[in-house]
N, C-alpha and C positions, 0 to 999 in steps of 0.2 A: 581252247580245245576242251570239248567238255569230258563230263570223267563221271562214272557210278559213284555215289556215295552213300547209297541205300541199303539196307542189310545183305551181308556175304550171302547170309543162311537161305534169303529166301531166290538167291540164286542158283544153289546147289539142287533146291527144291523145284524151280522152273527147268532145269535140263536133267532133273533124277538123276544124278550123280554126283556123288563127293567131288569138288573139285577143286577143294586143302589150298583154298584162299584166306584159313586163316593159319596154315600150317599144321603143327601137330593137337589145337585143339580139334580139328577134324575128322579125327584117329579118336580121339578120345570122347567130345562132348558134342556129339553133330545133331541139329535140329532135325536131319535129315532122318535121324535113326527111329526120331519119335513121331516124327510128324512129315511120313513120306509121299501125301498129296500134294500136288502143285499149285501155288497158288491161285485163288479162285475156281478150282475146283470142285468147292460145294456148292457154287453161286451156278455155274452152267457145265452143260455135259457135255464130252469132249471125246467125239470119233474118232478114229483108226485114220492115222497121221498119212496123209500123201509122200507119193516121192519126194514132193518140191518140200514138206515140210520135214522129210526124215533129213535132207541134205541142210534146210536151214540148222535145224536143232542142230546140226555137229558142227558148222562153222561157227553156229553161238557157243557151243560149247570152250572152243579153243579158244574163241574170241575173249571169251571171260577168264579161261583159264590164266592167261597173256596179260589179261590188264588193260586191252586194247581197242580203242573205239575203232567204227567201223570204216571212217577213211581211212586211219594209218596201218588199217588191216589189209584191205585192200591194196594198200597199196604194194605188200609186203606180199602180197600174191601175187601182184602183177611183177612184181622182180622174179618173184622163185620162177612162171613160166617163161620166163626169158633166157634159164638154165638152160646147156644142155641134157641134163639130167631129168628124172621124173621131177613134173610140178611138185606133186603134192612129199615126196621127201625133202626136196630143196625147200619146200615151205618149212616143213619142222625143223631144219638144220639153222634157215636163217632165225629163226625164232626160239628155240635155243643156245643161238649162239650170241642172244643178246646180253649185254654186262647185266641189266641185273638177274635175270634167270642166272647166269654163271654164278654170282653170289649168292643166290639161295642156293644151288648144287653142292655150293662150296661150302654151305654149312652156315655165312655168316650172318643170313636170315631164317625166319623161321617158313616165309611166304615171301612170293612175288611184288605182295603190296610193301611191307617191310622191306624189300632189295633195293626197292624203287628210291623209298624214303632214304636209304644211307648214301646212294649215287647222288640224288639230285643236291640232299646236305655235303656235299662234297668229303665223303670221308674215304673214299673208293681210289685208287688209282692203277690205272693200266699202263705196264713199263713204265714206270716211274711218272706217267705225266695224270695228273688229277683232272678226272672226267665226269663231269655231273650229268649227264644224258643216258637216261636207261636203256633206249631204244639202240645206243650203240653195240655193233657187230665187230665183238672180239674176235682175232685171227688165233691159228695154231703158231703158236709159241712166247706169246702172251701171257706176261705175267698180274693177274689180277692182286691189287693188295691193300689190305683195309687197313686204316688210321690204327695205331699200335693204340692211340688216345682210348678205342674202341670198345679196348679188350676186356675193360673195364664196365664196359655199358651190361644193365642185368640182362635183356633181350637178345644180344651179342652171346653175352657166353652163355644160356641158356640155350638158343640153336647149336655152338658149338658142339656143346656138352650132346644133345640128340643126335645130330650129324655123326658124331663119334661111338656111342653107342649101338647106335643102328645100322652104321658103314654103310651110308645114304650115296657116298660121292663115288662117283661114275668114273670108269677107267680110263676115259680122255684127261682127266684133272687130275695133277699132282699137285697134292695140298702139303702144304710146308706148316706147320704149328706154331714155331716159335716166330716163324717170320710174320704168321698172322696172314698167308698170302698160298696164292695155288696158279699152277701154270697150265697151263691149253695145253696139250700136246698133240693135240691130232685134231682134224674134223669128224666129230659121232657120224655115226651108224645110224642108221635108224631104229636099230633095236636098242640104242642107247639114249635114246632122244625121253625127253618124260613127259611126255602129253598121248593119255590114252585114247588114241581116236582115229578115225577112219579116213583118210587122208584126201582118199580118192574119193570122196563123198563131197568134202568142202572143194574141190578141183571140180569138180562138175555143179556143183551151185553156181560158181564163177564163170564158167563154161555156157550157160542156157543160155 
């Protein structure tokens, strides 16, 4: 499967928007503040973006946001419109309700990429059983919980420490401190979901 491994920053730079792939240096130190042309942009000039290309840029948008190449994307669309519910919310729900998103929510990364890396190292586990697949879709009443070994790691309590300070974690998550762990308790909302983006725009890309 292949995977980006090319600078975050000139990502943020190609869909003009922060899209805190490296967590809270993106808050803080973002290429984007300084340097807010898109790549190759002085090399050629670049007109007034079609339908077909306003609907691409938002499904890359999320697509980057997620981590996620473009067939396991896809494919995660083609389940949301298999809901009976709206596509494009069932899209954001399944896609927040993946373990590692739920572990950055919960504090124990600082980014998506960072979530990725503690599940597949096996330090993660759900209900008690240890899952190294990030792509996995946690249920409401699920308990996610990171290796106690963890707590220790400087990148670990570093997110914690922000998570806590900033009161990051979203009212579906009951996060437990001492246990190092936080529980699902409901399925988000959509106003609770954290991917800023226009839902119904990537639904009709998929759609043409």
């Amino acid at each position: 499967m292949s995977r980006y491994t090319g600078p975050n920053c000139k990502l943020c730079r190609r869909e003009q928007v922060k899209l805190f792939l490296k967590g809270e240096k993106c808050a803080t130190k973002c290429t984007l503040d300084k340097r807010a042309s898109p790549p190759g942009a002085v090399k050629m000039r670049r007109g007034k973006v079609s339908e077909y290309g306003l609907r691409l840029r938002e499904k890359q948008k999320l697509r980057k946001m997620v981590g996620m190449n473009e067939t396991s994307f896809a494919r995660v669309v083609e389940a949301a419109s298999r809901a009976p519910m709206s596509t494009g919310e069932e899209l954001l729900r399944l896609l927040e309700m993946r373990l590692d998103n739920i572990c950055r929510r919960l504090g124990f990364a600082a980014s998506t990429k960072a979530a990725r890396q503690l599940v597949l190292h096996g330090h993660v586990k759900v209900s008690g059983k240890a899952v190294n697949i990030p792509s996995y879709v946690v249920k409401a009443g699920d308990v996610i919980s990171l290796d106690p070994r963890m707590k220790e790691n400087t990148a670990v309590k570093l997110s914690l420490e922000t998570a806590q300070k900033k009161s990051q974690r979203p009212s579906f998550l009951e996060f437990n401190e001492d246990g190092l762990s936080g529980k699902v308790l409901r399925v988000p909302d959509r106003t609770e979901t954290s991917f800023p983006v226009n839902e119904q725009l990537i639904v009709e890309y998929y759609s043409r």
